[in-house]
N, C-alpha and C positions, 0 to 999 in steps of 0.2 A: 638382939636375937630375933630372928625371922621367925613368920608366923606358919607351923604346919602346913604345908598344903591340903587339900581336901583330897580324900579318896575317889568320893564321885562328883563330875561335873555337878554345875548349877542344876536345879531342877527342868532350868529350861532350856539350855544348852543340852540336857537327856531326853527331852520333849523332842527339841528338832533331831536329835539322831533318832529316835524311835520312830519319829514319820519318815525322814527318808530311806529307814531300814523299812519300813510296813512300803510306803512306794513300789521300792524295788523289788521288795516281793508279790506284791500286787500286779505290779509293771509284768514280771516273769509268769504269772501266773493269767496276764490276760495273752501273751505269746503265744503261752503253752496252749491253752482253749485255739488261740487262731490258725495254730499250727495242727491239733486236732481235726480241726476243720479244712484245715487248706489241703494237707498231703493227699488225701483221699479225692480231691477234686484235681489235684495236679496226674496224681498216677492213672487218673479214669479217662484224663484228657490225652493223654500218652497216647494210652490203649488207642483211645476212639481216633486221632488221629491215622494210627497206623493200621487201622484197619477201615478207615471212612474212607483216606483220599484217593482217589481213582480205582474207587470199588467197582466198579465198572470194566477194567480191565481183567479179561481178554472180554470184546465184547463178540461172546460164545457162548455155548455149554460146555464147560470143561466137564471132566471127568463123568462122575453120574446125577452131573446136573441135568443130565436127560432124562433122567429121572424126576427126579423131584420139581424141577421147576414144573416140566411139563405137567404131573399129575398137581402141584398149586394151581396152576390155571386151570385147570379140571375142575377141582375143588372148587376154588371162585363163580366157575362159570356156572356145571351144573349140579355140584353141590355131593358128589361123588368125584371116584378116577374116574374117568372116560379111556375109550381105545383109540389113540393114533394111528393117521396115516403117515404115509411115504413122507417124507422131506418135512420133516416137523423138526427137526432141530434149526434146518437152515430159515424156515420160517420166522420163528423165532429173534432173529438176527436181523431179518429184513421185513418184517410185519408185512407181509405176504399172508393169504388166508389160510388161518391156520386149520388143519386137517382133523378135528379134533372131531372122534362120533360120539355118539351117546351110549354106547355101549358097555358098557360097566368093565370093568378093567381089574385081573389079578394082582391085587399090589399084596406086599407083602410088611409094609410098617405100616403102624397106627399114623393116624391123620392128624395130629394136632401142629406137628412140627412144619408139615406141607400147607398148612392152613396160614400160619405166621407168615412162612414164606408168598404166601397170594396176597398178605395184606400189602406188601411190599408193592409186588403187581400192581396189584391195585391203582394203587399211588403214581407208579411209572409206565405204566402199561406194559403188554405182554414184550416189549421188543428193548425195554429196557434193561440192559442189565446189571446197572447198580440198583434197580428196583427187586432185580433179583437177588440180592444180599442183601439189600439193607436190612432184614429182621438178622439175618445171621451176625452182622457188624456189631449191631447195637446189641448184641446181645451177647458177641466176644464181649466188647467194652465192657457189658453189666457185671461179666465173669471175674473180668478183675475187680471190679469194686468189690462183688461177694467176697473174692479172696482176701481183699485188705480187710475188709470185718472180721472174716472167721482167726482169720490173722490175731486181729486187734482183741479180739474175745478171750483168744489161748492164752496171749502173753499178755496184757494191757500194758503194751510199748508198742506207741506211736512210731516208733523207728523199725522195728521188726516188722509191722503191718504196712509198713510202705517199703521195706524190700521184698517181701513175699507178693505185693501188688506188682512192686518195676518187673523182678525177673517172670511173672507170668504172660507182664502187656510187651517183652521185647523177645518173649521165646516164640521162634517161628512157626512152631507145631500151632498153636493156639492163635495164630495171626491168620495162618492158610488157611485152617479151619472156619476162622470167620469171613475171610475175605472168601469163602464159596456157598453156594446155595445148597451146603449138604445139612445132615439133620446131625450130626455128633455135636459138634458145635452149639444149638440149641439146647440139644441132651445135656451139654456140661451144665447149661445156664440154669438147667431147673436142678439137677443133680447140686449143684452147690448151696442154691436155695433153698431146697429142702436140709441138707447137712449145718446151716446157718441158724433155722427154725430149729433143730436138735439140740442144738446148741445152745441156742437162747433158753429151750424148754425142761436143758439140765442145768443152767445156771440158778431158772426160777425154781425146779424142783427139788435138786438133792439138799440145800440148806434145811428143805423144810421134814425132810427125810431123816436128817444127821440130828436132828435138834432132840436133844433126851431129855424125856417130861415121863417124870416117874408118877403124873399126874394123869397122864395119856389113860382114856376112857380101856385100849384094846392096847397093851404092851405087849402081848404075847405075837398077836400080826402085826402088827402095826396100823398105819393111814390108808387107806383107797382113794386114792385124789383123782375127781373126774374134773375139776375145773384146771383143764393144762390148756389155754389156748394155741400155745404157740409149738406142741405137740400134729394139733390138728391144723393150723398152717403148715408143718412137715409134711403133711398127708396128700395136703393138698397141691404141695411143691413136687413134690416124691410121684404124686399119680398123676402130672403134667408128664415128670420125665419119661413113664412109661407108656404115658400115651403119644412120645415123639419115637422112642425105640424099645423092645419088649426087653433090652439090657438094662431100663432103668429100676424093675423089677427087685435085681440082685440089690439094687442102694437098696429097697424101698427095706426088705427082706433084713440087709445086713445093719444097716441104721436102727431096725425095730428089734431088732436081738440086740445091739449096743442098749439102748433105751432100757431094755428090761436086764440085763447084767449091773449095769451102774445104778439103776433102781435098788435092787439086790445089795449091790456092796453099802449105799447109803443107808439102808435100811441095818445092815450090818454094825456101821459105826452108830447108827442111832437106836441100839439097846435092843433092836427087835430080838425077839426068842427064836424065832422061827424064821429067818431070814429069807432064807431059799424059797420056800414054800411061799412066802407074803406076797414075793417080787414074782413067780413064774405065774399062782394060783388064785390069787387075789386080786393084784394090781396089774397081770398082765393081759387079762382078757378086758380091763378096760383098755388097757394101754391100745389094746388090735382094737379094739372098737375104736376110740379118737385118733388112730392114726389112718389104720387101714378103710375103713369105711367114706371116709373122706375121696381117698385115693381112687377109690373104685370107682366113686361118683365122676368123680372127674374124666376115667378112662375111659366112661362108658359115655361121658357127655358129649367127648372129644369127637364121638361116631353120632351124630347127631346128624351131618349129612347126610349120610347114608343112610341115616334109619326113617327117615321121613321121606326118600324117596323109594322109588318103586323100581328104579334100573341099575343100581349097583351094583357090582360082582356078586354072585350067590344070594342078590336080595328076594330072590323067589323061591330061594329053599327050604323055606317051613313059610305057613301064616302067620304063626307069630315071628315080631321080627327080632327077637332077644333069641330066639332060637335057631333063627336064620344067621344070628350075626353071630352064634357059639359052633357053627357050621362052617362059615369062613374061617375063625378063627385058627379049627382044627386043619382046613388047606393050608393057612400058613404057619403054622408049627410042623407039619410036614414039609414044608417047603425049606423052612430052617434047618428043619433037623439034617434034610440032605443035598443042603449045597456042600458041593465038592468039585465043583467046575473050577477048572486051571485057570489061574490067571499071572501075568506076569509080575504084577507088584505084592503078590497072594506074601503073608509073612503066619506061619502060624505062631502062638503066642509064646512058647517059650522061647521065640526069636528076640521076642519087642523089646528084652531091659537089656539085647548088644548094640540094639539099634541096627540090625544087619539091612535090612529092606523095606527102607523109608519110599512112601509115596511119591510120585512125580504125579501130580493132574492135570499140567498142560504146559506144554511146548511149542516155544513160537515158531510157524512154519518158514520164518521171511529170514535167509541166512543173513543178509547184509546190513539188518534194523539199529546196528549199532554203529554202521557207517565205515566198517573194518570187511576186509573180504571175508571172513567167516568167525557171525556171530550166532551167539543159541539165546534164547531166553526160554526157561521155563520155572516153571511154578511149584515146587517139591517142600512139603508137608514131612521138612525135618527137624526135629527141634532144634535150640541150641544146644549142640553138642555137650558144653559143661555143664549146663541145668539138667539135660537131660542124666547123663553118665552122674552127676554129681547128687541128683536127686535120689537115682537109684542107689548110690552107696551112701546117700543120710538113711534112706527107709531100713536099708539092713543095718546100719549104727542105731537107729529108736528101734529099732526090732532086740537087738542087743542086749539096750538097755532095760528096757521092758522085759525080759525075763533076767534082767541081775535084780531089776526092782523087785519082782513077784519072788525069785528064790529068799531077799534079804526080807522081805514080806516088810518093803516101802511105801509109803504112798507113790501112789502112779495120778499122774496130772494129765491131765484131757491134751495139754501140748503134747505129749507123749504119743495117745494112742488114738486119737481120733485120724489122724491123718495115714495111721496106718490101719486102721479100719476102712477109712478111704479107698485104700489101696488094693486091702482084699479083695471089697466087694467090686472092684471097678476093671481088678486083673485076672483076681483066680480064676474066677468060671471061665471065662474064655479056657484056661487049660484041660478043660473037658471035651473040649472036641478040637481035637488035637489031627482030625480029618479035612474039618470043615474049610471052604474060601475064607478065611476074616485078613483083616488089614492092619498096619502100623497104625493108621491114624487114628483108628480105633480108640488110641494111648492118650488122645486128645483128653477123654474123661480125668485117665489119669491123671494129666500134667498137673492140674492145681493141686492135688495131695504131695507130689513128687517136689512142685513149690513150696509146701508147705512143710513138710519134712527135711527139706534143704534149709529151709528157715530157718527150723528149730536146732537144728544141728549147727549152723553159723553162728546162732546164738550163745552156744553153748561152748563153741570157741572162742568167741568173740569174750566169753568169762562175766564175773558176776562183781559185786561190791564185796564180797566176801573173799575173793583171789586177793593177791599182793599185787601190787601194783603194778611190776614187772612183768606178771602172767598176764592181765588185762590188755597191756600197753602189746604186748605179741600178739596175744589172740586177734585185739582189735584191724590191727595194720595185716594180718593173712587175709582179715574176711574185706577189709578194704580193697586189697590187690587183686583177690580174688573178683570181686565182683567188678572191679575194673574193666579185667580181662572178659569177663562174661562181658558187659556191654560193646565192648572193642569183637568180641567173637558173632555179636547180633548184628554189629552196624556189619561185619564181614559176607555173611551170610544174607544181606535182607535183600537185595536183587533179586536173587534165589526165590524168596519170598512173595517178593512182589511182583514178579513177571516180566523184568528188566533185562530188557536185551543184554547180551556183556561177549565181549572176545571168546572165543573159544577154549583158549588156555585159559583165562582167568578163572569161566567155569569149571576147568579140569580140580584149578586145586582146592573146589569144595568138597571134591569127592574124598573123603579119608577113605572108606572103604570100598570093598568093590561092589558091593551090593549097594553105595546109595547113586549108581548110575542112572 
């Protein structure tokens, strides 16, 4: 008669499998860590290439680079705009003496964005013009890193934060934008970085908000928390952006009312008596003190040129120069309020989510550069079509969902509504002036919420561990195809992008519609 077998191996034969099961878990878990680290360095390298290599091209002032470049070198030089002469663009190109007076000069945007752009100068001199982008480049590229964080923050999936990275470093809207020496571009880079700082500042705050202590000194208000740092890093991100364009304003605005509503609801789940009141009456005139007071400093510091010299626009219209420079301020809020000058690529906003009348900023004059009897190349500041159109119908799907959540009165998750907060503040005001000159590319702000929105909505196709396996296995293989095609739709388009000469028919069939002529 045979002896039993044993139910469990030797003790040590259980020894070695329990170290090569602890290995391979170990093994998988240093992956994971290097894969946290690598994706974000691989999607930032993306970016930066496709917006670093021959930044330089068209070597000119496209669009309303005559602008801004020219008031950066202003900047640089005498620490104000100054007034140009005659043939200062072509200067510029051929470092010919440039015509530049000292005359203090009507500009109508704040200076900090124009200032970045001179550090660039700086570096390459006036006649360079990858010297003229490179603060814009580097500062596309920074946009997508910020978006793989805010990404990485919503959902903490390392794979949804590096699709919301690719599809913003290969959408053309956001490449054009960097590859020129305009100030939106900039604008997005502090607008995200402030929205990044919020985010950070409601991850550290609301736990400490939600936490019920029937021991709590003041249950009826609740806490007044002035130690938020990373609130006043928003402030300080938030009043960079407004001091590159007066629309960074609206984030600074609609972020600080997000801040104080989800203050409110935290305070809600955390047993406060008086919720409403704790969050508008208590906690939020700190909250405008550590956000806004930051901000102010900043926009006022950004005028620092100007205020220390003596020949800037309107700088001799009061003694004091805070009162001088609340004098200018009021010329250009006049001047905003009434532009209405025609222009041909003019789109007003309820145009922007058909995508009717995308930008063109420069076309190349040389028909035959492709080496064919008649080639075009120009440079149009359109997005990818499917990010784009796909964006705008995720933002009305989380819009959806967001009121099925608030009628079934569900928790609602910050992947949900921050991105559509985004979007508010970065779209609606534009619909107020509904008279005014503004542009498609304006949408540049947008694009990383409309990223991000798309994300979440992929995601959510893409199915949960909670679906059957069946639903997963669909969801997964549509956002795979899908996003395919999106990259196959970028490489289509990037000529377009990049300023690459191409046939003339071949240009023809980027045109879907007849407004992206």
């Amino acid at each position: 008669m045979t002896a039993p077998q044993p139910l469990l191996p030797p003790p040590e034969a259980r020894a070695t499998r329990y170290e090569r099961l602890r290995d391979r878990v170990l093994h998988a878990a240093d992956w994971g860590r290097a894969i946290g680290w690598l994706a974000p360095l691989v999607v930032t390298a993306l970016a930066a290439v496709l917006r670093l290599v021959n930044v330089g091209h068209p070597h000119q002032l496209a669009f309303d680079e005559t602008y801004y470049v020219k008031d950066a070198w202003s900047l640089w030089t005498l620490g104000y705009e100054g007034v140009w002469g005659q043939g200062a663009d072509e200067a510029f190109q051929t470092l010919q003496e440039l015509p530049l007076t000292n005359k203090g000069a009507f500009i109508v945007h704040p200076p900090l964005g124009k200032w970045l752009i001179a550090l660039g100068m700086a570096i390459g001199g006036p006649d360079n013009s990858a010297g003229w982008r490179l603060a814009t480049a580097l500062l596309g590229a920074g946009s997508v890193l910020l978006v793989y964080l805010i990404a990485r923050r919503l959902t903490g999936s390392v794979v949804a934060a590096t699709v919301a990275g690719t599809l913003l470093a290969i959408d053309g809207l956001s490449i054009v934008l960097s590859r020129i020496a305009l100030l939106d571009g900039i604008l997005t880079f502090f607008v995200l970085l402030g929205v990044l700082f919020v985010l950070l500042d409601r991850q550290r705050t609301i736990p400490l908000l939600e936490r019920r202590d029937p021991d709590a000194p003041d249950p009826l208000w609740g806490p007044v928390l002035w130690r938020r740092p990373w609130l006043v890093a928003a402030g300080l991100a938030l009043g960079a952006a407004c001091a590159v364009k007066w629309s960074g304003l609206y984030v600074l605005a609609g972020f600080g009312l997000y801040v104080v509503v989800t203050d409110a609801l935290a305070r809600r789940r955390g047993g406060v008596v008086v919720w409403p009141a704790s969050a508008v009456f208590r906690q939020g005139p700190v909250s405008f003190v550590l956000l806004v007071l930051p901000a102010a400093a900043v926009y006022l510091a950004s005028w620092t040129g100007w205020l220390v010299t003596d020949k800037g626009y309107d700088r001799g219209s009061d003694a004091n120069p805070l009162l001088a420079l609340w004098n200018y301020h009021q010329a250009m809020l006049g001047f905003h309020v009434g532009l209405s000058r025609g222009h041909p690529y003019a789109s007003p906003a309820w145009e922007w989510p058909f995508l009717l009348r995308p930008t063109a900023v420069w076309v190349d004059p040389d028909p035959t550069a492709c080496g064919v009897d008649h080639c075009i190349g120009v440079i149009s500041a359109i997005p990818n079509p499917l990010i784009w159109y796909g964006g705008v119908a995720a933002g009305v799907y989380l819009l959806y969902r967001l009121v099925r959540a608030w009628i079934a009165r569900q928790p609602i998750e910050p992947a949900l509504t921050l991105p559509l907060v985004g979007l508010a503040v970065t779209y609606l005001p534009w619909l107020m002036f509904p008279e005014r000159t503004i542009f498609q590319f304006y949408t540049v702000v947008m694009m990383p919420f409309l990223v991000l929105a798309l994300t979440m909505t992929l995601r959510i196709i893409a199915g949960t561990r909670d679906d059957p396996l069946h639903r997963r296995q669909s969801g997964q293989r549509t956002v795979v195809v899908f996003l395919t095609v999106v990259v196959l739709v970028s490489a289509f388009f990037l000529p377009l992008w990049l300023g690459i000469s191409v046939p003339y028919d071949f240009w023809r069939l980027h045109n879907w519609l007849p407004g992206w002529i």
